[in-house]
C-alpha positions in Angstrom: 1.9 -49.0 11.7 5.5 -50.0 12.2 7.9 -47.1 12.5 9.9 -47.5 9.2 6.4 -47.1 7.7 5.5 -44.4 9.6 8.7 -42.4 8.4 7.9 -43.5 4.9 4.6 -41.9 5.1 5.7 -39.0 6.5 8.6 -38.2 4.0 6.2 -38.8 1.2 4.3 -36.2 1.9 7.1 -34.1 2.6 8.2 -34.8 -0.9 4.9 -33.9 -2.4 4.6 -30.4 -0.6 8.3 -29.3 -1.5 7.0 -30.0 -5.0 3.9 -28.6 -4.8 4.9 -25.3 -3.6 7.8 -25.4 -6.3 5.4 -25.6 -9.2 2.2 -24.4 -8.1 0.8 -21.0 -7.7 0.4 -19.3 -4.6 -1.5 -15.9 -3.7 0.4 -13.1 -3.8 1.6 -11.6 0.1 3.1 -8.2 1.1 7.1 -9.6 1.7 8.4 -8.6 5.1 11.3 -6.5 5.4 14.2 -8.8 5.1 18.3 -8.3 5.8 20.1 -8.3 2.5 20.4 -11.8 0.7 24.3 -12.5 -0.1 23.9 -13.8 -3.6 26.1 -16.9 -3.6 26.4 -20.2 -6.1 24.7 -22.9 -3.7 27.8 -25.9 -4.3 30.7 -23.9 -4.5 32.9 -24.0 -1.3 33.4 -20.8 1.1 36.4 -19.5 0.9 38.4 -19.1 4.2 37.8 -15.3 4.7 34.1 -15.7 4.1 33.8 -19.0 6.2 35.3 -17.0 9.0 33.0 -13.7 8.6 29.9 -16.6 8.5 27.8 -15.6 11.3 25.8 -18.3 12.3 23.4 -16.7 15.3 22.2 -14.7 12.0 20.6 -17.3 10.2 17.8 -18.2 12.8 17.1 -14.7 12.5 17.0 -14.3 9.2 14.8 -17.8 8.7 12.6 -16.0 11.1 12.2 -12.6 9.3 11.3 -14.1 6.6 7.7 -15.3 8.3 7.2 -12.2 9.2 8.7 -11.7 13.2 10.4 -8.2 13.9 8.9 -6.6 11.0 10.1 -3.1 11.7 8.2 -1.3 8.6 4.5 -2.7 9.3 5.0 -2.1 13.1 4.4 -6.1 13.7 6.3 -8.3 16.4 4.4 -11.5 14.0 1.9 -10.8 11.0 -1.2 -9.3 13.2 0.4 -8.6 16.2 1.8 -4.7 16.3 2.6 -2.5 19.1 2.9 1.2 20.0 3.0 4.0 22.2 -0.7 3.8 23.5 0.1 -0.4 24.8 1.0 -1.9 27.2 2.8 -5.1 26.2 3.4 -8.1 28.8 6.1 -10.3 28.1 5.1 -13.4 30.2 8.1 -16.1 30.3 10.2 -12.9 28.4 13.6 -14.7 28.5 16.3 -12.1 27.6 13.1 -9.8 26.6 13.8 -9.5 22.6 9.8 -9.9 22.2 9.6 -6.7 24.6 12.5 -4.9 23.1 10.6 -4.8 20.0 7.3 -3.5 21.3 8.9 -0.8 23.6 11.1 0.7 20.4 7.6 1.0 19.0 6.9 3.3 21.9 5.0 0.6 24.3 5.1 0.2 27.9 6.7 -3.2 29.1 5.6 -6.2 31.3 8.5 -8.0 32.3 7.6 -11.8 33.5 9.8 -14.3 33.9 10.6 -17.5 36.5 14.6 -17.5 35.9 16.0 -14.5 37.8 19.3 -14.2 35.6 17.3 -14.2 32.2 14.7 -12.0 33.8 18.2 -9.4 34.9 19.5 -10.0 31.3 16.1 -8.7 29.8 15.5 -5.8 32.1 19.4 -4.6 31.7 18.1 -3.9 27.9 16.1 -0.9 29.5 19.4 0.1 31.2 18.3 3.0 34.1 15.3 3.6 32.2 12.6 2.6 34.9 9.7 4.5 33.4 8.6 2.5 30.6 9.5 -1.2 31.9 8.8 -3.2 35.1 10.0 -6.7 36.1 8.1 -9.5 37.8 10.3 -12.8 38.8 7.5 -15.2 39.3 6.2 -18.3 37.8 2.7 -16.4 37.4 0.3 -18.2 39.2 -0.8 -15.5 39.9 0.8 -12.8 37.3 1.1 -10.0 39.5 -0.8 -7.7 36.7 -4.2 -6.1 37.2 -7.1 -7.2 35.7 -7.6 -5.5 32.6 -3.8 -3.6 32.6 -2.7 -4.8 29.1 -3.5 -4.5 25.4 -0.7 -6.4 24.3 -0.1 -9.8 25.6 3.4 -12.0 24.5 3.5 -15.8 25.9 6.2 -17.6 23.5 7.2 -21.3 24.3 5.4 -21.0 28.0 2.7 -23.3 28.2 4.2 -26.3 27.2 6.0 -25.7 30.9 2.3 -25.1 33.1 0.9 -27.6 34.9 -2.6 -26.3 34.5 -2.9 -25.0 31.2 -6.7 -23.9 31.6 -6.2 -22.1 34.5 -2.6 -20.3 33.2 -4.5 -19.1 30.1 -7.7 -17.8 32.1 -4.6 -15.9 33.9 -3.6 -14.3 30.5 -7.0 -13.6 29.7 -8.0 -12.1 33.3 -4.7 -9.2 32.8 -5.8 -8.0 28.9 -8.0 -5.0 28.3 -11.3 -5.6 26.3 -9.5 -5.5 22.3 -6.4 -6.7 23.8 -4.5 -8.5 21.5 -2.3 -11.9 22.5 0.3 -13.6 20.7 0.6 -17.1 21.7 3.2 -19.8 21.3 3.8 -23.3 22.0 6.4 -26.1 20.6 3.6 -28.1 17.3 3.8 -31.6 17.9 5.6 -33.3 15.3 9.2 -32.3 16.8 8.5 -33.1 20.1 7.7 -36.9 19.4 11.0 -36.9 17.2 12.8 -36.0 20.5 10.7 -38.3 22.7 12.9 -40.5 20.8 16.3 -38.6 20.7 16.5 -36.2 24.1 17.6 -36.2 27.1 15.0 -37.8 29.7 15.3 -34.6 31.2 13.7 -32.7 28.6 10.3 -34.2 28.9 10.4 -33.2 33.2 9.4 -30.4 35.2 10.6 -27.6 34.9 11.1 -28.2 31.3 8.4 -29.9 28.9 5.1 -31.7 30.8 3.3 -32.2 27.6 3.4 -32.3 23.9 0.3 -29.9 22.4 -2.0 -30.8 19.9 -3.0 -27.5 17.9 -6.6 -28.6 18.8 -6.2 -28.5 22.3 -4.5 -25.3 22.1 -7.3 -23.4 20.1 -10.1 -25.1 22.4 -7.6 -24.0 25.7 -7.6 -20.2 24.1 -11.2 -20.7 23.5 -12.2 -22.0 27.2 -10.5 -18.8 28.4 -12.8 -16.4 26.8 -10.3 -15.0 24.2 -11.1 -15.4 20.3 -8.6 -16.8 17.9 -7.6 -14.4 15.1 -5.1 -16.6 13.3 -3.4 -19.5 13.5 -0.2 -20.4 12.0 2.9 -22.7 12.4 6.7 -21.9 11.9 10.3 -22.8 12.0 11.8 -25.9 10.4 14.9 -24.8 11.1 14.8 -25.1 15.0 13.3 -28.2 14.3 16.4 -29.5 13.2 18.8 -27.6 14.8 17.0 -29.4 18.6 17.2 -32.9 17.0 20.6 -32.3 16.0 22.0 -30.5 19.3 21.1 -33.7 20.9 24.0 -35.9 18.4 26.9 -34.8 21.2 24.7 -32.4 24.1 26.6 -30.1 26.4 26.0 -28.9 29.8 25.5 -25.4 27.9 25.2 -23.8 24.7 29.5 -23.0 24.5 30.7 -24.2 22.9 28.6 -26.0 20.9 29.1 -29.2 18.7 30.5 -28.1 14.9 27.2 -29.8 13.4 24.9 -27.3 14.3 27.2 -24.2 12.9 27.4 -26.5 9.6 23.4 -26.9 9.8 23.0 -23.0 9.5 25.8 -22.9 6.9 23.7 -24.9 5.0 20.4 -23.2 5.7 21.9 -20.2 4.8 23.0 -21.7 1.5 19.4 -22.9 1.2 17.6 -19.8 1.6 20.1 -17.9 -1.2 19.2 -20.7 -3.1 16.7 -20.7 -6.8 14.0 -22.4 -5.0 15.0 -22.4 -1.6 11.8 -20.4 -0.5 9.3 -22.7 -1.9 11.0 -25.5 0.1 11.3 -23.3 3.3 7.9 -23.1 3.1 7.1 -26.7 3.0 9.7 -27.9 5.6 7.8 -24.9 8.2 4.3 -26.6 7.2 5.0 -29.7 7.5 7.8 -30.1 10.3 7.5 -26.7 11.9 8.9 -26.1 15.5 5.9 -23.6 16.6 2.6 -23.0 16.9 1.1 -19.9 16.4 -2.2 -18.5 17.7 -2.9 -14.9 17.3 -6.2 -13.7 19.7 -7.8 -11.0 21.1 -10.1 -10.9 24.1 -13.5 -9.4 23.5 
């Protein structure tokens, strides 16, 4: 199949599930706890005051409430995946530590992990001289320096996709949860990363960034292998999607400033979700082209 047909095909079926979720039923869900929808007319212009009080860092976190992450009134860091005072939550590959954050103000004890030692200070400062709920490992966890059994709550977000051995790094995840521990586990879905086989940097697709693109089959059978069961499995984030393809139009040694298209892509996002229908096709765009892959599992 040539590559004008493949995009054909694939925008086809895009069409039909935008459609599909417009005008068919679907079951009714418990809404998460979302930030207060601006009511706006989708074509009309900004006007200068409100363009410069747009905040465009919100909108990713908005997009994401809105699947359920951070859901501060059911307890839930993702739909199935809560935290309190009796966990202990590791936060392997924790970045700035938002995933931790969230557990510890639900009363949790905190796993730091993380390979970069300036995110890894970044995420650790959030605890400020607080040094009885949180510790902080730099390593690149092989192995996690964690005792067997330690944890009820496991995080990994956007890790394996950087392992070398992903069978051995999961049996690793596994080997530091309590019997009942719950993990949530994420890693980039497929379809975006062959887009920016095609569009990124060379560099993206090297050590010590992306080594390989993941199949959602190969993830579940991974989780599988490693003795844990898989709860859930779900996919989000059409948004990112785009906003990675389109960072790479003019990319920067760093994130500021950034190119004007990508603040005009959550403008427009924004103006999408305030939008009549703009759920329905939020929806569609995060089944079909969704940046992540969810697996929600607990260990026996």
């Amino acid at each position: 199949m040539t590559p004008r047909r493949f995009a054909a095909k694939v925008f086809r079926r895009l069409a039909y599930e935008i459609d599909r979720s417009l005008f068919e039923p679907t079951p009714a869900a418990a809404p998460a706890p979302v930030p207060p929808i601006a009511t706006s007319t989708a074509s009309a212009p900004l006007e200068a005051s409100q363009a410069e009080a747009f905040d465009p860092y919100a909108v990713p976190t908005r997009d994401n409430q809105l699947v359920g992450w951070f859901n501060v009134e059911r307890g839930e860091l993702y739909p199935g995946f809560d935290a309190g005072p009796h966990d202990i939550v590791a936060d392997i590959g924790c970045g700035v530590g938002r995933h931790a954050r969230f557990c510890a103000d639900r009363g949790a004890y905190a796993i730091l992990v993380e390979a970069n030692p300036a995110k890894l200070a970044l995420a650790r400062a959030q605890w400020a001289s607080d040094d009885t709920r949180v510790e902080a490992h730099v390593t690149r966890g092989d192995p996690l320096p964690i005792a067997d059994g330690r944890c009820s709550r496991v995080i990994c977000n956007e890790v394996i996709e950087h392992v070398d051995d992903p069978a051995a790094f999961l049996a690793e995840l596994a080997r530091i949860g309590a019997p009942g521990a719950r993990y949530l586990l994420t890693a980039p879905a497929p379809f975006g990363e062959h887009v920016l086989e095609h569009i990124a940097h060379p560099s993206y697709f090297a050590a010590p960034n992306h080594v390989r693109i993941i199949e959602p089959a190969d993830f579940a059978r991974w989780v599988g292998e490693a003795g844990l069961k898989v709860e859930a499995v779900s996919s989000y984030g059409a948004y990112w999607n785009l906003w990675w393809w389109l960072f790479w139009c003019d990319p920067q040694p760093n994130l500021t400033p950034r190119h004007p298209v990508l603040d005009h892509l959550a403008q427009m996002w924004s103006h999408l979700l305030d939008s009549q229908h703009g759920m329905h096709v939020k929806r569609a765009l995060d089944k079909m082209i969704p940046k992540s892959q969810v697996i929600v599992a607990s260990k026996p």
